[in-house]
N, C-alpha and C positions, 0 to 999 in steps of 0.2 A: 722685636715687638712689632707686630701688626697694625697700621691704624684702623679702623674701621670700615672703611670703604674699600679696605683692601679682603675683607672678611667675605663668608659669603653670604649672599643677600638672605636677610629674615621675609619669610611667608609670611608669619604676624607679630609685628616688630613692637604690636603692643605688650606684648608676654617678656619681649628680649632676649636675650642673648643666650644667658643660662640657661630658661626653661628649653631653649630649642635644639642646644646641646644637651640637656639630661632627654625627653624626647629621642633624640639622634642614640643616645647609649642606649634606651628601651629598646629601640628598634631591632638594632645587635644583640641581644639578649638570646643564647640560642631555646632556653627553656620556656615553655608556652605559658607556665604557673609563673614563672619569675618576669614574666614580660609583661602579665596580668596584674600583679603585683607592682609593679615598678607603673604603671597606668594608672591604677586608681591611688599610689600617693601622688603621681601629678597631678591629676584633676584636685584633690586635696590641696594641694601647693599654688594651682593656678584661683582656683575657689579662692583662696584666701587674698589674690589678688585685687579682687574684684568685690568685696565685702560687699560694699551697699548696692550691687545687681541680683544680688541674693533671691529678694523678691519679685523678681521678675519670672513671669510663666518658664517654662519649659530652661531655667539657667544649668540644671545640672546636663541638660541634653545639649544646650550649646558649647560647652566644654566639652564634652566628646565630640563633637562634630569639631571645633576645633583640634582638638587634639590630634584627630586622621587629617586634615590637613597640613600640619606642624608636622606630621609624618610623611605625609604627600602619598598617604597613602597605604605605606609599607608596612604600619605596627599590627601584626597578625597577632590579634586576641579575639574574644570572646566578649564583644560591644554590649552596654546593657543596654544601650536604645540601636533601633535602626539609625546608622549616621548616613549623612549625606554622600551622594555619589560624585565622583571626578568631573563627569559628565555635566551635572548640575552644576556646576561652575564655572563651566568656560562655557556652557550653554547661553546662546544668541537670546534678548527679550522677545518677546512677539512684539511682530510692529503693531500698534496704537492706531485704529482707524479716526482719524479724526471729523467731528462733523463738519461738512461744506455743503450747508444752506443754502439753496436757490432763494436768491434774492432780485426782485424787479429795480430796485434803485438801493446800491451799496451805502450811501451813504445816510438811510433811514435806518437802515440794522433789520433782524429780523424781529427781534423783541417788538421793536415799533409796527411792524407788520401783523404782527399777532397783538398787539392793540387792537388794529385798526379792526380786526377778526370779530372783537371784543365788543365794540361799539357798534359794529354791525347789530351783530345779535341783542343789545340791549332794547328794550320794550322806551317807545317814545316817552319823554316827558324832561324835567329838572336835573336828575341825575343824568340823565344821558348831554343835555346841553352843556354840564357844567365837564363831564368827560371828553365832550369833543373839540371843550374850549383847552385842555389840558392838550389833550392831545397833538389839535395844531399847533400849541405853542411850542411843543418839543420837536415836534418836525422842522417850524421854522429854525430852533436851536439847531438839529443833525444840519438842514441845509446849510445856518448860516457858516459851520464848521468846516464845508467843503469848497463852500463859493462865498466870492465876498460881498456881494448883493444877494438880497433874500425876495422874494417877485411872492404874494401874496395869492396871488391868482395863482400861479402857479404851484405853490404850494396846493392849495386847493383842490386844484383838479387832478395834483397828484392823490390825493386823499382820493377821488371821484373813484382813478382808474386803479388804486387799490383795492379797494372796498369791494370792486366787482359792479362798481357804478349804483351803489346802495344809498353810499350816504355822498350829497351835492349839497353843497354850502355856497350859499351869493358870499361872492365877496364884497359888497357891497355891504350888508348885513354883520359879516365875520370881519374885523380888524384883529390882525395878529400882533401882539405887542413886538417890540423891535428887540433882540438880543447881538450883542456885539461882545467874543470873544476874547477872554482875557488873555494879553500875552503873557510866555511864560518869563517870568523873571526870573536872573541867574541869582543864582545859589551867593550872601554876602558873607563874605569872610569873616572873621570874629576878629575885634580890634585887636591890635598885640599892644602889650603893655610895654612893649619897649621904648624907652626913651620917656618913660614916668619916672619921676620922685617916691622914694617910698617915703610913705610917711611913718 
């Protein structure tokens, strides 16, 4: 007797053992009608593995495309869907361009940028004071995230030299409220009940 590991490795070890020996015996089958035959009672046999995938789009095509797999390939029939190719499989993804945002100072983010974009273009009045009161209060937040003093003027004229020198705020006028960063706190264990009385 064999133990498992001694076997040879399952392609899809969710089907197991058996369906990948019956599979194997299809394969062998020298009659092309009896090979066709012995294909669609597996897919019948693997279907029933799988009951509640049932509803799922395209389930009877993914069992044949499993099933050329299971075969690695070899089970020469007559596919009722186009199955997947060898190729497609050990096929490399395409690399993922990712975006990398030109940013004047990292630690505003771009989002914040494209604010400031936003404020620009607003028409003067209420709503635009009340957004650029928002506004600085979140930059002082980015800032005070990176450094441990927050310089209000500074902030400020960093808004100036963003904006494109649009929008200038006296600091004098603009008091930015203070924000002071929460540290993280570690993760408390759950008491253990060891060493209680049951009652």
């Amino acid at each position: 007797m064999k133990y498992n590991t001694q076997l040879t490795k399952l392609i899809l070890p969710e089907y197991g053992r058996n369906i990948h020996n019956m599979v194997n015996y299809c394969v062998k089958l020298e009659d092309k009608e009896e090979r066709t035959q012995c294909a669609n009672s597996l897919i019948d046999i693997m279907g029933n593995m799988f009951p509640h995938l049932r509803n799922v789009n395209d389930f009877k095509h993914i069992l044949w495309d499993h099933l050329a797999i299971m075969s690695d390939f070899q089970l020469d029939i007559d596919y009722p869907y186009e199955i997947i190719k060898k190729e497609e499989l050990i096929a490399h993804p395409q690399k993922i361009e990712y975006s990398r945002p030109t940013m004047k100072y990292r630690h505003y983010g771009k989002t914040l940028e494209r604010m400031i974009d936003v404020a620009v273009d607003m028409p003067e009045g209420e709503e635009k004071e009340q957004f650029l009161h928002l506004l600085i209060s979140q930059m002082k937040k980015s800032y005070t995230q990176w450094n441990r003093e927050a310089d209000d003027a500074a902030i400020l004229e960093d808004l100036y030299e963003l904006s494109g020198g649009k929008i200038k705020l006296d600091p004098r006028e603009y008091e930015i409220p203070d924000f002071k960063p929460q540290p993280s706190t570690p993760r408390q264990r759950p008491k253990s009940n060891r060493g209680q009385r049951r009652r």
